[in-house]
C-alpha positions as a Markdown table, in Angstrom:
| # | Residue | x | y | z |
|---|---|---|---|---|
| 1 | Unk | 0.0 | 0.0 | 0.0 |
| 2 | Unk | 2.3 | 2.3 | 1.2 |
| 3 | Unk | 6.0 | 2.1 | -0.3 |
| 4 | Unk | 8.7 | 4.1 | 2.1 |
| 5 | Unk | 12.5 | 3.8 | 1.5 |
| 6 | Unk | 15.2 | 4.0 | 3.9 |
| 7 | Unk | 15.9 | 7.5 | 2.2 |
| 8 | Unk | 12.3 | 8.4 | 3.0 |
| 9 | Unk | 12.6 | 7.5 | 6.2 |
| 10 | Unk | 15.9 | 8.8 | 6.9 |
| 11 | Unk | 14.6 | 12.1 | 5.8 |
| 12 | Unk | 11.4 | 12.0 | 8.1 |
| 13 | Unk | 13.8 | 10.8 | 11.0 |
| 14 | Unk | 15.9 | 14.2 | 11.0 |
| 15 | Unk | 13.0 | 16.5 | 10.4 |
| 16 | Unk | 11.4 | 14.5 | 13.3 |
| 17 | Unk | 14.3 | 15.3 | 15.6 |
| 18 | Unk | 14.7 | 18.6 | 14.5 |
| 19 | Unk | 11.1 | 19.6 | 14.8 |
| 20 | Unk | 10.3 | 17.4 | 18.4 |
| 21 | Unk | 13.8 | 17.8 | 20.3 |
| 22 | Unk | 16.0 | 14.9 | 21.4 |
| 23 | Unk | 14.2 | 15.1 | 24.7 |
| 24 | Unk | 10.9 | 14.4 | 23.6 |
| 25 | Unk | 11.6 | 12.0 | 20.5 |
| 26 | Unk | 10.9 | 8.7 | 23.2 |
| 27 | Unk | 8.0 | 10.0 | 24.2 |
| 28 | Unk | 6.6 | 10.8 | 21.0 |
| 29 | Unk | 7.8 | 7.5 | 19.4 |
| 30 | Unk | 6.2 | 5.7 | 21.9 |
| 31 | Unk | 2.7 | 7.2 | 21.4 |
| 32 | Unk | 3.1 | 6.6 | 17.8 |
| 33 | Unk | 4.1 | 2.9 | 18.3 |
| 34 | Unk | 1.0 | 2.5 | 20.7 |
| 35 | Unk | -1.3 | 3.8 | 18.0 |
| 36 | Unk | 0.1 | 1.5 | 15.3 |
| 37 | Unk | -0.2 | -1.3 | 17.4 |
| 38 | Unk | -4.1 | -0.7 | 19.0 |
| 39 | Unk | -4.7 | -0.3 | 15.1 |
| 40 | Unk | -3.2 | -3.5 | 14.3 |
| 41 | Unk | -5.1 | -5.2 | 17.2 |
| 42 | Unk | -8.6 | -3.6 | 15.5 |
| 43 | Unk | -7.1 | -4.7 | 12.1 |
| 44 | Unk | -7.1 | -8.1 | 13.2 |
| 45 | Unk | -10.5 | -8.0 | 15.3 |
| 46 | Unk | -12.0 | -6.5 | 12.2 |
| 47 | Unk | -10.1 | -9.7 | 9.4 |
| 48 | Unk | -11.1 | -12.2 | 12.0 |
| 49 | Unk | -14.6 | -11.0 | 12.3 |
| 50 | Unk | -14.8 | -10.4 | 8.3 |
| 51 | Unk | -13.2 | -14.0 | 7.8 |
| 52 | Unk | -16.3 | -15.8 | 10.6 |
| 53 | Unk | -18.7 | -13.8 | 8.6 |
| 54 | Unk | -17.6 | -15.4 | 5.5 |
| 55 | Unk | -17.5 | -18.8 | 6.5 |
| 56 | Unk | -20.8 | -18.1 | 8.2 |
| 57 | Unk | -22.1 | -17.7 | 4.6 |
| 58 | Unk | -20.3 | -20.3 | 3.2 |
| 59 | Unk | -21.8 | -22.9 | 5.3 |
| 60 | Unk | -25.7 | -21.3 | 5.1 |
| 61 | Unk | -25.1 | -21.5 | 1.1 |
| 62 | Unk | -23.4 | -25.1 | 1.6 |
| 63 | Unk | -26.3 | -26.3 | 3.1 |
| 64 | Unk | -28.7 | -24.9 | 1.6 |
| 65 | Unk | -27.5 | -26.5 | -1.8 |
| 66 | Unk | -27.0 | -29.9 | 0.5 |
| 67 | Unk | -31.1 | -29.5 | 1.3 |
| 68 | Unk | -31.8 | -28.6 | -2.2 |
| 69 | Unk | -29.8 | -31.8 | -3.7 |
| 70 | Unk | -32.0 | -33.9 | -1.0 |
| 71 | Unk | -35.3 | -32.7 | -1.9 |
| 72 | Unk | -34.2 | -33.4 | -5.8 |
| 73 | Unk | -33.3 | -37.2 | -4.6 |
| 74 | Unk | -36.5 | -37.5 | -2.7 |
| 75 | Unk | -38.9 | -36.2 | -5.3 |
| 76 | Unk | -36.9 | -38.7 | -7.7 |
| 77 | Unk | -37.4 | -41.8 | -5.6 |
| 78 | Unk | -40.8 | -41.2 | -4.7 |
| 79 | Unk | -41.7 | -40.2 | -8.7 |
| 80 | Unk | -40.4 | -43.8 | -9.2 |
């Protein structure tokens, strides 16, 4: 999605420091890397939620092509 190289990010580094200050760079990187992970947590509640969805579907059309392929073989037998 998003395509950084180490010269991109070398340049955001130094602008970084020279904007925040040595002092407060920790501080500030460790917000940052709290966000990115509590996002990555929803990422995954929101994938594993999507992916339960989609099996729920799968199965409801899995058996309802199962109970459509019964009727078919009972209506056979009892036409013969």
């Amino acid at each position: 999605m998003f395509d950084f190289g180490y010269s991109e990010l070398l340049i955001v580094a130094v602008v970084l420091l020279i904007v925040v200050g040595p002092r407060e760079l920790p501080g500030l990187l460790r917000i940052i890397f709290d966000f990115i992970s509590k996002i990555r947590v929803y990422a995954s509640e929101l994938r594993t939620g999507v992916q339960s969805i989609a099996n729920d579907l799968e199965i409801e059309k899995i058996s309802k092509n199962t109970n459509k392929s019964i009727k078919k073989t009972t209506n056979k037998k009892n036409n013969d």
